[in-house]
C-alpha positions in Angstrom: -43.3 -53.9 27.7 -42.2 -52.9 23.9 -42.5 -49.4 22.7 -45.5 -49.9 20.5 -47.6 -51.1 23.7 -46.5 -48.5 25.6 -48.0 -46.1 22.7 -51.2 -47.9 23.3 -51.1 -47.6 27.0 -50.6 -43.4 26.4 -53.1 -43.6 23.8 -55.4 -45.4 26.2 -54.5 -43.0 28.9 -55.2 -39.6 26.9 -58.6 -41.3 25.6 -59.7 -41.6 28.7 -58.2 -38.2 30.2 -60.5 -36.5 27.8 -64.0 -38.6 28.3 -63.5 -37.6 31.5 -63.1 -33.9 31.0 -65.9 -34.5 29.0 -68.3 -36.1 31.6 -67.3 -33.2 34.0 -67.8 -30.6 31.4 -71.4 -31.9 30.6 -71.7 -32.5 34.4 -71.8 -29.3 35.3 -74.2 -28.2 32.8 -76.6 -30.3 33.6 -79.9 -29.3 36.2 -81.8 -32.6 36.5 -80.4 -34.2 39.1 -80.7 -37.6 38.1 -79.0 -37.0 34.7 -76.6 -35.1 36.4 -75.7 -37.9 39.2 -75.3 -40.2 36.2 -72.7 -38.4 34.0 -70.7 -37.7 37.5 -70.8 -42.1 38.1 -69.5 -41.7 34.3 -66.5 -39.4 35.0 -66.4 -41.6 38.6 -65.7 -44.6 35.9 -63.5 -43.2 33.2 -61.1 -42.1 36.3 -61.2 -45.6 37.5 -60.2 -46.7 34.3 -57.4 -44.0 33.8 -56.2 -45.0 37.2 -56.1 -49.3 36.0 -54.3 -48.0 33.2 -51.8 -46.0 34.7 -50.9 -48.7 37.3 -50.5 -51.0 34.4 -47.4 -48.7 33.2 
């Protein structure tokens, strides 16, 4: 893998790092529970695709 992908795997990987600190953050600010059971399968997701990414390295 050259250098420059590897800066758009990181990039990838911080990206997605923060969507779901995001989705956690809003998670637990949340009282309906239907909205809230939704934004946790969101952070559910952006882990999944932190974890593809990382395996990729």
């Amino acid at each position: 893998m050259s250098p420059k992908e590897l800066l758009y795997i990181e990039d990838a990987l911080n990206h997605e790092s923060f969507l779901k600190t995001q989705c956690q953050e809003c998670a637990n600010q949340l009282s309906d529970p239907v909205l809230k059971n939704f934004v946790n399968e969101l952070c559910h997701k952006r882990g999944e695709i932190f974890n593809e990414l990382y395996r990729t390295l």
